[in-house]
Every structure is written in structure tokens, then in C-alpha cells.
N, CA, C and O atoms as a GROMACS GRO file, in nm:
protein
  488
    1UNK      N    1  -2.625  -0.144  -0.843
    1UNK     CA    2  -2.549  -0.223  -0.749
    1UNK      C    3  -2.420  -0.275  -0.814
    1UNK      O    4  -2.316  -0.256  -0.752
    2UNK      N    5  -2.415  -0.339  -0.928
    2UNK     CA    6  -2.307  -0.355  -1.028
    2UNK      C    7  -2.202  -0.254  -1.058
    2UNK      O    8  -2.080  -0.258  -1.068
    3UNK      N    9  -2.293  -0.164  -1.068
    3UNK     CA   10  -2.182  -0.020  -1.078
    3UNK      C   11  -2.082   0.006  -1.010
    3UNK      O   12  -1.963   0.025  -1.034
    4UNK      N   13  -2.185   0.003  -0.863
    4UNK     CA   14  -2.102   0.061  -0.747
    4UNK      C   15  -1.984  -0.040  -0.675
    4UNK      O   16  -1.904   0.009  -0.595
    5UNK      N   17  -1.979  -0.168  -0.706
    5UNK     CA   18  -1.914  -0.275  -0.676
    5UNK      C   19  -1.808  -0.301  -0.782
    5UNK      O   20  -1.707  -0.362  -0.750
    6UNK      N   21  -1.829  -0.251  -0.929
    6UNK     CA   22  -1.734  -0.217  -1.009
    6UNK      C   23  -1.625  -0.126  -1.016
    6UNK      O   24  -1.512  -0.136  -1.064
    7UNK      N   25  -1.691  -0.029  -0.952
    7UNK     CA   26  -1.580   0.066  -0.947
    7UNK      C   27  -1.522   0.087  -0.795
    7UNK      O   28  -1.435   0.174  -0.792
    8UNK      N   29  -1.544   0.038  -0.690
    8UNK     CA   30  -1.507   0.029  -0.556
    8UNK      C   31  -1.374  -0.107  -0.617
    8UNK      O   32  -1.254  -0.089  -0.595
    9UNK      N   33  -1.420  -0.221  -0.682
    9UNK     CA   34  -1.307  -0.320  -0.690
    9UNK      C   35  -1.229  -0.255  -0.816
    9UNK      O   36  -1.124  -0.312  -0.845
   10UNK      N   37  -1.272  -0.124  -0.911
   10UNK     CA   38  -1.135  -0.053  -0.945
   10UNK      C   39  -1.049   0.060  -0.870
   10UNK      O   40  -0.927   0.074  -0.880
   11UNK      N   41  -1.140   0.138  -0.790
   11UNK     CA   42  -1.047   0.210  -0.708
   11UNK      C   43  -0.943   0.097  -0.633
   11UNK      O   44  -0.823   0.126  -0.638
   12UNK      N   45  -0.978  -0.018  -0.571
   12UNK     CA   46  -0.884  -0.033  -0.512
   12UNK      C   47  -0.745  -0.102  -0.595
   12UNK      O   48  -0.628  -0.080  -0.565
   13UNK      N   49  -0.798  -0.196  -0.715
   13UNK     CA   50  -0.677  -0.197  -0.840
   13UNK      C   51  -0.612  -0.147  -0.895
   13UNK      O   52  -0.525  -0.189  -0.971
   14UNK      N   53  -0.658   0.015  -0.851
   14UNK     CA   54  -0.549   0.136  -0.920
   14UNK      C   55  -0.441   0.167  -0.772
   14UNK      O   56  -0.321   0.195  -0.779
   15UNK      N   57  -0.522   0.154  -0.643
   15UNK     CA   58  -0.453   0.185  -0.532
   15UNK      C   59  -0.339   0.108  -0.516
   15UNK      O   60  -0.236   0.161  -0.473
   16UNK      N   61  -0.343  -0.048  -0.554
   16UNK     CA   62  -0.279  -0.145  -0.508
   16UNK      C   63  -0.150  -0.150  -0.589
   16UNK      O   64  -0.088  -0.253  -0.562
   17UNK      N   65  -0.100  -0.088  -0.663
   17UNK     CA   66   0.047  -0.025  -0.698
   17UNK      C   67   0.097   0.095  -0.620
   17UNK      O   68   0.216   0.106  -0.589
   18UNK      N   69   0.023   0.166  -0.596
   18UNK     CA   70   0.080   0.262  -0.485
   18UNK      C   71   0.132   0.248  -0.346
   18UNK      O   72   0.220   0.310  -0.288
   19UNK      N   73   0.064   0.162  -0.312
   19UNK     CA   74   0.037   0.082  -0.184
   19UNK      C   75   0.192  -0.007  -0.196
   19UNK      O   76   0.264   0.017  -0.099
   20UNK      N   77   0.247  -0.090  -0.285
   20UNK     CA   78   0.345  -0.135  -0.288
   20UNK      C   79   0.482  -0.046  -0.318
   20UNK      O   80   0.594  -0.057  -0.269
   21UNK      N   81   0.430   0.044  -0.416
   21UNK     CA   82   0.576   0.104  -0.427
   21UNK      C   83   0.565   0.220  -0.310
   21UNK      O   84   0.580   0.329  -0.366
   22UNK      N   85   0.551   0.230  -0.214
   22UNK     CA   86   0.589   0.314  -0.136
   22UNK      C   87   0.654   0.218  -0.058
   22UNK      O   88   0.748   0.270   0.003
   23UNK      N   89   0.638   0.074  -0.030
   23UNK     CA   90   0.777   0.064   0.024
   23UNK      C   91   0.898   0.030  -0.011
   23UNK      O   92   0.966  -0.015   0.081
   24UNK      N   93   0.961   0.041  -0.143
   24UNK     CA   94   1.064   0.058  -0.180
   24UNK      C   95   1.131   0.178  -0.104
   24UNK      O   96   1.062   0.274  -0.070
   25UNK      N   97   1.249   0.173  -0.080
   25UNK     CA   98   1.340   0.239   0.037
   25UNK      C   99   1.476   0.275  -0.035
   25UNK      O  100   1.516   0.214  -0.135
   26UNK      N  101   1.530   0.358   0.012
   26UNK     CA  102   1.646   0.439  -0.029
   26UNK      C  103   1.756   0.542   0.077
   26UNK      O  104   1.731   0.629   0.160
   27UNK      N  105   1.920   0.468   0.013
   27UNK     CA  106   1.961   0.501   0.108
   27UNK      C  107   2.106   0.581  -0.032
   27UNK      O  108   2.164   0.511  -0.114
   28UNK      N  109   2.124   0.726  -0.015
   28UNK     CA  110   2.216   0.788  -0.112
   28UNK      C  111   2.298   0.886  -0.018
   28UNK      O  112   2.264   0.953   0.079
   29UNK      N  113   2.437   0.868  -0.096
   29UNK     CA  114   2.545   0.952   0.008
   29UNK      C  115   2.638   0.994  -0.148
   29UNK      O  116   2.601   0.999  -0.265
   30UNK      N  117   2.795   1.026  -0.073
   30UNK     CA  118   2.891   1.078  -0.222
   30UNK      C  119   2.911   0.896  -0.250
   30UNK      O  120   2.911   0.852  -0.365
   31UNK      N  121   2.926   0.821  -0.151
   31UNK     CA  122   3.003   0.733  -0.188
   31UNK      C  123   2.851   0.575  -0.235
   31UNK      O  124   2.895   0.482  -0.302
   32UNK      N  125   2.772   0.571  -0.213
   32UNK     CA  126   2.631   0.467  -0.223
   32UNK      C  127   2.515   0.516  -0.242
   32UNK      O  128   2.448   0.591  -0.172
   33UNK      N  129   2.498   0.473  -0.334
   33UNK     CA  130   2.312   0.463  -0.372
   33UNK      C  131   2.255   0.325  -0.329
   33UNK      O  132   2.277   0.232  -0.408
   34UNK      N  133   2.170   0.291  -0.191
   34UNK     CA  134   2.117   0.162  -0.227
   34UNK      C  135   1.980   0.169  -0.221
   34UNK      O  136   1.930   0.250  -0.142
   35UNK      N  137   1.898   0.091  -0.300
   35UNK     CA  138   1.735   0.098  -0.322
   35UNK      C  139   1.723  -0.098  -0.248
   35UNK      O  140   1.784  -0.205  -0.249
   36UNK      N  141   1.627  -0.047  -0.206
   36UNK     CA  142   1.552  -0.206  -0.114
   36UNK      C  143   1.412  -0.186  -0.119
   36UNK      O  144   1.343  -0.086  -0.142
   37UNK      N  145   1.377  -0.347  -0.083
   37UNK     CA  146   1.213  -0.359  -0.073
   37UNK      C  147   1.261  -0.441   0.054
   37UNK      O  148   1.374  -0.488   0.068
   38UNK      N  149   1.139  -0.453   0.160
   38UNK     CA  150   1.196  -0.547   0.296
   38UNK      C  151   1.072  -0.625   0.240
   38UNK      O  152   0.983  -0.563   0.182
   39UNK      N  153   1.065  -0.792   0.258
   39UNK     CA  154   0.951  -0.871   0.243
   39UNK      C  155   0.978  -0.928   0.441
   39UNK      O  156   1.054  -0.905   0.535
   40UNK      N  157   0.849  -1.017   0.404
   40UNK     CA  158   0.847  -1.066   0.551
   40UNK      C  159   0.782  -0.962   0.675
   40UNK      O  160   0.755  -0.846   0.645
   41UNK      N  161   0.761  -1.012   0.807
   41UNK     CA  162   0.779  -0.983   0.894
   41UNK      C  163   0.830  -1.008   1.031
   41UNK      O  164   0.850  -1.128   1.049
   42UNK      N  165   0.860  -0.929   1.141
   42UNK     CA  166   0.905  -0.904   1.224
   42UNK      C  167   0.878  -1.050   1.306
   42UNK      O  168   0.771  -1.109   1.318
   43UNK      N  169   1.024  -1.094   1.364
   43UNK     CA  170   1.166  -1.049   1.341
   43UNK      C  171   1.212  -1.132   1.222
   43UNK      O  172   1.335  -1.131   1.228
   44UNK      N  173   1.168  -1.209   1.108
   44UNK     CA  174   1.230  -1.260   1.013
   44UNK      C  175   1.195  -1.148   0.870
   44UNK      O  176   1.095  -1.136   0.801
   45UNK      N  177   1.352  -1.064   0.868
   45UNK     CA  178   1.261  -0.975   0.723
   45UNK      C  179   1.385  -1.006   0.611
   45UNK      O  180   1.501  -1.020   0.652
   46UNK      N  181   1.352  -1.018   0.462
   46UNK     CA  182   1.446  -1.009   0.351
   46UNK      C  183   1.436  -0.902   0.260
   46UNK      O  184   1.342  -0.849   0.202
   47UNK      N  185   1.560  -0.885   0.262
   47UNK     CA  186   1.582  -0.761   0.164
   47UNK      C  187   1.618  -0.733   0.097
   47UNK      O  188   1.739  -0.724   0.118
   48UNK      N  189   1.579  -0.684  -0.052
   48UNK     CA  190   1.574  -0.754  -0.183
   48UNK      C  191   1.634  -0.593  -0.251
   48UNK      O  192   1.561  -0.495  -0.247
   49UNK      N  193   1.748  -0.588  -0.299
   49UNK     CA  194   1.792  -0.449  -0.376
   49UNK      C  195   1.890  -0.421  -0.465
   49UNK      O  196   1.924  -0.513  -0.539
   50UNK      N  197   1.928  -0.346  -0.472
   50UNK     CA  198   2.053  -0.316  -0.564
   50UNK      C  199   2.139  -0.160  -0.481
   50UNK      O  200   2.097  -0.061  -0.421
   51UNK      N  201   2.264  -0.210  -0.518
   51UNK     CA  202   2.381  -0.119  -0.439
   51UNK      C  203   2.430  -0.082  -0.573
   51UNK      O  204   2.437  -0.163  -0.666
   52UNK      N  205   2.480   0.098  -0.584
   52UNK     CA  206   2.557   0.137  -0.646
   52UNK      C  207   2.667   0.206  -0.603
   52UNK      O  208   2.652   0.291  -0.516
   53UNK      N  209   2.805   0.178  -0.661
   53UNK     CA  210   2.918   0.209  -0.563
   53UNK      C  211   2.955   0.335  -0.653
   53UNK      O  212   2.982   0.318  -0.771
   54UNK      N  213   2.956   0.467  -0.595
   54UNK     CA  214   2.965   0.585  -0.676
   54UNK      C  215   3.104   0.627  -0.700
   54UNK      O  216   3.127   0.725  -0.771
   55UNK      N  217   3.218   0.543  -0.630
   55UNK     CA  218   3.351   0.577  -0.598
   55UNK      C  219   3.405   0.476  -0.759
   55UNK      O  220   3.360   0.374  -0.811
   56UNK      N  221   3.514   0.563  -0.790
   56UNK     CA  222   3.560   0.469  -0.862
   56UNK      C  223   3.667   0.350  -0.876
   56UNK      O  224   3.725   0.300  -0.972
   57UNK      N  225   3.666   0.320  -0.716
   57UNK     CA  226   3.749   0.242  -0.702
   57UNK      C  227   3.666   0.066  -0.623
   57UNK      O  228   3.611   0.070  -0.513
   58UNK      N  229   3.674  -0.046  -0.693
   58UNK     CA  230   3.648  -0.113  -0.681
   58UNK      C  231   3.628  -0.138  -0.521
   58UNK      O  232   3.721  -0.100  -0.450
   59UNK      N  233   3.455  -0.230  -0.426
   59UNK     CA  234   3.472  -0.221  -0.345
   59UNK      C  235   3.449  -0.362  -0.312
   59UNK      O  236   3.470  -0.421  -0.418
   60UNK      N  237   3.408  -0.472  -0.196
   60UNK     CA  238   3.356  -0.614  -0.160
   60UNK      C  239   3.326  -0.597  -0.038
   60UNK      O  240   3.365  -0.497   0.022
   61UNK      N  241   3.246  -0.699   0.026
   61UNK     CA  242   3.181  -0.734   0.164
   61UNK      C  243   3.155  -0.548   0.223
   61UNK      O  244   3.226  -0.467   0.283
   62UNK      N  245   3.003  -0.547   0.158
   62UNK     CA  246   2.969  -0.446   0.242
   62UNK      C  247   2.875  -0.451   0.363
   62UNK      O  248   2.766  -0.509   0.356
   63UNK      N  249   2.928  -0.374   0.501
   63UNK     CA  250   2.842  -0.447   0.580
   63UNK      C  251   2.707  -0.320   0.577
   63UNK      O  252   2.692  -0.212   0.518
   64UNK      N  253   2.652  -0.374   0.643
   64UNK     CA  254   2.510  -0.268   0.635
   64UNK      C  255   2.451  -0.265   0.770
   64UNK      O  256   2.420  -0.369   0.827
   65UNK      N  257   2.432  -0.130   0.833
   65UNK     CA  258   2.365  -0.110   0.964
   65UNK      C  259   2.184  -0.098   0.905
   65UNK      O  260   2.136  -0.015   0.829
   66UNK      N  261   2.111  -0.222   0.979
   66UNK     CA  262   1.995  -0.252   0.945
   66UNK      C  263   1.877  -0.168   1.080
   66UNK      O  264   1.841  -0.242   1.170
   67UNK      N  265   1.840  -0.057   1.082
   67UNK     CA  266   1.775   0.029   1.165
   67UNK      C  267   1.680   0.019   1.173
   67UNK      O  268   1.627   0.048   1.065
   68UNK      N  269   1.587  -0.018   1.271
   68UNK     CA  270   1.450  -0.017   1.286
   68UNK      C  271   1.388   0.130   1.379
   68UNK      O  272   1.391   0.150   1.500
   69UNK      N  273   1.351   0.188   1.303
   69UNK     CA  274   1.287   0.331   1.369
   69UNK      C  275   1.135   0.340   1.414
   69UNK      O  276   1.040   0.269   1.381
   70UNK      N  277   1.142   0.443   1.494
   70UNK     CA  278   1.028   0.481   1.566
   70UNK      C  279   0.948   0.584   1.485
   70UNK      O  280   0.982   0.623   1.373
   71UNK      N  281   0.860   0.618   1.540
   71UNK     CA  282   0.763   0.684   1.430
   71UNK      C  283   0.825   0.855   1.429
   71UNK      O  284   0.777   0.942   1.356
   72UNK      N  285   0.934   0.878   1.522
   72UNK     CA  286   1.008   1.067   1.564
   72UNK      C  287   1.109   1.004   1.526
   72UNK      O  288   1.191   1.011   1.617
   73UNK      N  289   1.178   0.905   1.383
   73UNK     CA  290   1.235   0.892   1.326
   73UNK      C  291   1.364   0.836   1.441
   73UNK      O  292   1.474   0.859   1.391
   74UNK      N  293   1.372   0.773   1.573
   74UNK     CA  294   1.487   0.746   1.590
   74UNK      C  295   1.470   0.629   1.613
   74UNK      O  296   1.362   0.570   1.616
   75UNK      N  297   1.600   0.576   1.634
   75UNK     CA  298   1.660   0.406   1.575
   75UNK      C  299   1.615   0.341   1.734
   75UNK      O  300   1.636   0.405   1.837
   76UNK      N  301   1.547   0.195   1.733
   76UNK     CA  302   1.517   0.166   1.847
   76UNK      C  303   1.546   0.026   1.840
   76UNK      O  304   1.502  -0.054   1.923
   77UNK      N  305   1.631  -0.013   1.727
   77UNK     CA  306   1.692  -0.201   1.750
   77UNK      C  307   1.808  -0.145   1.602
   77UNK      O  308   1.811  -0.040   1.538
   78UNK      N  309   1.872  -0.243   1.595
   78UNK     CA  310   2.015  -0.221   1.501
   78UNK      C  311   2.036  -0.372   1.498
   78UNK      O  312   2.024  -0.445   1.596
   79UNK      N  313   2.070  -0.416   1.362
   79UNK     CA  314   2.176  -0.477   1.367
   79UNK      C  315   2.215  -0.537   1.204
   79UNK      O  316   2.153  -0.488   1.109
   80UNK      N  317   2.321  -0.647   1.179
   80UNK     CA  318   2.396  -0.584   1.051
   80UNK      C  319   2.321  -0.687   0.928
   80UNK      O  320   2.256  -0.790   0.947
   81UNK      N  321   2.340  -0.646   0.850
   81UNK     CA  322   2.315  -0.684   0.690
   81UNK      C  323   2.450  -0.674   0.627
   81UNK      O  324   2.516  -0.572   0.643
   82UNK      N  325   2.507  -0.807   0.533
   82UNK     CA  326   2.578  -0.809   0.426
   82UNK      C  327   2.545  -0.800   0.296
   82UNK      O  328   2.426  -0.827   0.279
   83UNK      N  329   2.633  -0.761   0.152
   83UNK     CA  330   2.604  -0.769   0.079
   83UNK      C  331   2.813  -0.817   0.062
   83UNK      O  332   2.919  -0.764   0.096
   84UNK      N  333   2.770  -0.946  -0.011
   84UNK     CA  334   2.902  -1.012   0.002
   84UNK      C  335   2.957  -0.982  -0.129
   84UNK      O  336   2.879  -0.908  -0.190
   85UNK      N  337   3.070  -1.013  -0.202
   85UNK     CA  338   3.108  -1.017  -0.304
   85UNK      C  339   3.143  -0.852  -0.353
   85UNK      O  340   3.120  -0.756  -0.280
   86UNK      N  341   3.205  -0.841  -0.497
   86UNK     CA  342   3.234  -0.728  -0.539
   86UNK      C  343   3.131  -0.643  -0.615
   86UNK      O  344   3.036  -0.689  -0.679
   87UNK      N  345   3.166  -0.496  -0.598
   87UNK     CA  346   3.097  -0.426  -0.706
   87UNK      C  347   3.171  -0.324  -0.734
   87UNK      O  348   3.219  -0.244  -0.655
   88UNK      N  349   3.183  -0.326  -0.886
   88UNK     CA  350   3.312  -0.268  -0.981
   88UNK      C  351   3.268  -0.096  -0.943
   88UNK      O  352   3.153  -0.054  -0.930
   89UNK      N  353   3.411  -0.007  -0.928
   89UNK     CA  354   3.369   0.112  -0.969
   89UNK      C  355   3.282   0.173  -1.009
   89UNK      O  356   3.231   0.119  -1.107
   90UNK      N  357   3.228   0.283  -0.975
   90UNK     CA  358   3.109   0.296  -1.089
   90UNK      C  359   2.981   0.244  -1.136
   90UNK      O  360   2.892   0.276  -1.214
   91UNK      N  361   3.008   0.154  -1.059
   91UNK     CA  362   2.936  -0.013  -1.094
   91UNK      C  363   2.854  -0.017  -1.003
   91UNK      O  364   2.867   0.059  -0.907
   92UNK      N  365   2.723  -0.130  -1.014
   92UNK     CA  366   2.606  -0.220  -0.950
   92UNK      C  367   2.580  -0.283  -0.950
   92UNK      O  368   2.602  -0.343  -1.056
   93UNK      N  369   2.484  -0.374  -0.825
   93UNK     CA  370   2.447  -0.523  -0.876
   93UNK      C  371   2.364  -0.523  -0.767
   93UNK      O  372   2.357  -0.434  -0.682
   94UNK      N  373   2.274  -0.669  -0.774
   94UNK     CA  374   2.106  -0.649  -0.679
   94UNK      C  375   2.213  -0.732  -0.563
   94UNK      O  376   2.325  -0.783  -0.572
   95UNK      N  377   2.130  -0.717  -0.472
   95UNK     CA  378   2.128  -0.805  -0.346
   95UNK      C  379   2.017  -0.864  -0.247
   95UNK      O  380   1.898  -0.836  -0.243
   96UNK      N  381   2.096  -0.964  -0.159
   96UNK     CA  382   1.926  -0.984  -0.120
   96UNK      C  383   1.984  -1.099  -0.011
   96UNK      O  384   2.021  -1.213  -0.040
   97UNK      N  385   1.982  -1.036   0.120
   97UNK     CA  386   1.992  -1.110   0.217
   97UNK      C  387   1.864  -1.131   0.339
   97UNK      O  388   1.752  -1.100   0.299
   98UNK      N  389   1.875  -1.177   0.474
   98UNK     CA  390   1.768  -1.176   0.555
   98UNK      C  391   1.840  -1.166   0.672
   98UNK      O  392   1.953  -1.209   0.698
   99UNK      N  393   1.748  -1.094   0.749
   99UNK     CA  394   1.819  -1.011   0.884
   99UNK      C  395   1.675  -1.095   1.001
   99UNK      O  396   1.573  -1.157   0.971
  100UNK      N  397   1.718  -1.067   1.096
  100UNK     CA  398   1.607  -1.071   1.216
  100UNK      C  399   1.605  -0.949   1.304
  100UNK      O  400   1.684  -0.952   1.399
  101UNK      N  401   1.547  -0.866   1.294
  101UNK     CA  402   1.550  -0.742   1.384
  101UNK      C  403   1.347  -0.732   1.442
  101UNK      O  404   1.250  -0.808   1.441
  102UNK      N  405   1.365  -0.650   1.467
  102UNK     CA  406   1.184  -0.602   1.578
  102UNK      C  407   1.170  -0.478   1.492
  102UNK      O  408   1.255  -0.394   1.462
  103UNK      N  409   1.036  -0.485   1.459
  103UNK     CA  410   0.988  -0.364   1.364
  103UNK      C  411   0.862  -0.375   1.294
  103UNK      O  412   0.782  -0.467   1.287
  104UNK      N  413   0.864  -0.237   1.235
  104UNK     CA  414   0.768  -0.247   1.110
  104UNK      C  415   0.830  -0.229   1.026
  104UNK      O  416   0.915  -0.142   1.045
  105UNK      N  417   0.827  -0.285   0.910
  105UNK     CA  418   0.895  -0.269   0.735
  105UNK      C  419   0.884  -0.166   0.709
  105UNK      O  420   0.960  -0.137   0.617
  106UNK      N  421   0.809  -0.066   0.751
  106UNK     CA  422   0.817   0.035   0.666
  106UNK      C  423   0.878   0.152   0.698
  106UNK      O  424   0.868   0.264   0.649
  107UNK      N  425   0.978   0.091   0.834
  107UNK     CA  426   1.032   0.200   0.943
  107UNK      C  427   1.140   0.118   0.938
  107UNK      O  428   1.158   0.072   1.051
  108UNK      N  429   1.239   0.068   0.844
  108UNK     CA  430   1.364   0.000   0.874
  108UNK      C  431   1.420   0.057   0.748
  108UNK      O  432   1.356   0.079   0.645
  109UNK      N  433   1.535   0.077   0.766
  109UNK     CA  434   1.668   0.143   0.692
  109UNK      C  435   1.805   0.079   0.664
  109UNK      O  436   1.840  -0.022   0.724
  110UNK      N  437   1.834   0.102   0.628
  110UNK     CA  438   1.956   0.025   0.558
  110UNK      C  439   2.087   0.151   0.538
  110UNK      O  440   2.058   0.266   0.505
  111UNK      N  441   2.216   0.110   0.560
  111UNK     CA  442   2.307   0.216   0.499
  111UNK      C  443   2.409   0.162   0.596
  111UNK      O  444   2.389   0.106   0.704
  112UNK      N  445   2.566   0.201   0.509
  112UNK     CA  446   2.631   0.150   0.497
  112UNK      C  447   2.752   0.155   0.603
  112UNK      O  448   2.770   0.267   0.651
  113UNK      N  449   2.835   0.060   0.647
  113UNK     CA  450   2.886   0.093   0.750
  113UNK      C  451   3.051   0.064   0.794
  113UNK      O  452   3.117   0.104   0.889
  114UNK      N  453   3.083  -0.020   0.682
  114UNK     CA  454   3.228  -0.073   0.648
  114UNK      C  455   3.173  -0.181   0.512
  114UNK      O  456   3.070  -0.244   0.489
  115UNK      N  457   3.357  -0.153   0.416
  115UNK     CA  458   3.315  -0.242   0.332
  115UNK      C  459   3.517  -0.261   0.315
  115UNK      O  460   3.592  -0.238   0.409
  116UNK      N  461   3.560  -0.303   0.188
  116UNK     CA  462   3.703  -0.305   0.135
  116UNK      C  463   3.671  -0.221   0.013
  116UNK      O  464   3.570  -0.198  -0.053
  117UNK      N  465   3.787  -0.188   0.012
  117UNK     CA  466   3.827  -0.167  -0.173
  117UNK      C  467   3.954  -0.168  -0.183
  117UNK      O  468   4.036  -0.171  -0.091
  118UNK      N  469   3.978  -0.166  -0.315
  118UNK     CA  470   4.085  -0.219  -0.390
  118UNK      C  471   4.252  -0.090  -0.333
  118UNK      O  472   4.369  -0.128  -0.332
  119UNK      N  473   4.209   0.034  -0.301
  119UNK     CA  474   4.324   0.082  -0.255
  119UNK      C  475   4.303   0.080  -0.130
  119UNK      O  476   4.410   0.117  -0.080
  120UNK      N  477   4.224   0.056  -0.042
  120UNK     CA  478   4.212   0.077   0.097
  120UNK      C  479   4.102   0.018   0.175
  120UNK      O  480   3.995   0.022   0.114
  121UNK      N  481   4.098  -0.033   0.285
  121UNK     CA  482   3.971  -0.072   0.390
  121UNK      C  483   3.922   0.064   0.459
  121UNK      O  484   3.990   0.151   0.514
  122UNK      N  485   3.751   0.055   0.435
  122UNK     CA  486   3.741   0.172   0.495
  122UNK      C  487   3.677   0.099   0.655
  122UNK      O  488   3.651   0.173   0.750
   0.00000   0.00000   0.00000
């Protein structure tokens, strides 16, 4: 009986890292790499990550289209996420704001949608 209660409460201690890092999230193009975790739930979620700006020209205030999807992958609520301040060329740094959208965490997306940089507004 010991046995079997030993190793049922280790299967699930080996599961319970897997179980978390699958929702780490990822969003990569020529110009952004961003990685997120969403905490919370629906409609109060925060989102905890790091942006890398692949361009080498300095960028600030990036806004972010925050997507909540359906299970045939299409978008069924929207709306925006900032990541304020600069990030150098080349360069990265974490972020971590909170949105209110309708969803499940594990069906919301992130990516990018206007930001500045130093020769031009895109």
C-alpha cells in the first residue's frame, strides 16, 4: 500500500514541471522574439516575459495584440498589451503587464502590432 501511494505521489512530481512549462508561449518573426507565461484567470490575466528586438535599430512603447483563440485556432476576443519603455538593438528585457480579455490561458497569444524606433515609427 506504501508502495503504490509512493510512487503515484512521484509520478505526479515528475508530471508537475511539464504541466507548467507547456504554458510558456511564444511569439517569433524577422523583426521579435517574445516568450510569456499568462498567470491569472479570465478576464483578469498577467503576463510575465521577455521581448527581443532582432532589428538593429533601437525600439520603445510596444503595443501588443493580446488574442484569445478558439480551439480551430481562430481569434474570438482581442485586445492590447503594452510593453513601455526601450529595448536597445539587438537587445532584451522582461516584461510584465495585465490585460482583461475572455479566455483560456492556454489559448491566448501575444504579438506585436506598432511600436517607435529610433529612425522611424512603424
Amino acid at each position: 500500500m506504501y508502495l503504490r501511494l509512493t510512487l503515484v505521489f512521484l509520478a505526479l512530481l515528475v508530471a508537475t514541471p511539464t504541466v507548467a512549462d507547456a504554458q510558456d508561449s511564444r511569439f517569433s518573426d524577422a523583426r521579435f522574439e517574445i516568450t510569456w507565461r499568462v498567470r491569472g484567470s479570465a478576464p483578469a490575466f498577467r503576463f510575465d516575459g521577455e521581448v527581443t528586438n532582432r532589428q538593429p535599430i533601437d525600439v520603445s512603447d510596444i503595443v501588443l495584440a493580446v488574442e484569445s483563440l478558439d480551439a480551430t485556432g481562430r481569434v474570438t476576443s482581442t485586445t492590447v498589451g503594452f510593453i513601455d519603455g526601450p529595448v536597445s538593438g539587438n537587445g532584451s528585457r522582461t516584461f510584465s503587464f495585465r490585460t482583461s480579455i475572455t479566455g483560456d490561458p492556454k489559448n491566448l497569444r501575444l504579438r506585436p502590432v506598432s511600436w517607435q524606433s529610433s529612425s522611424r515609427g512603424q
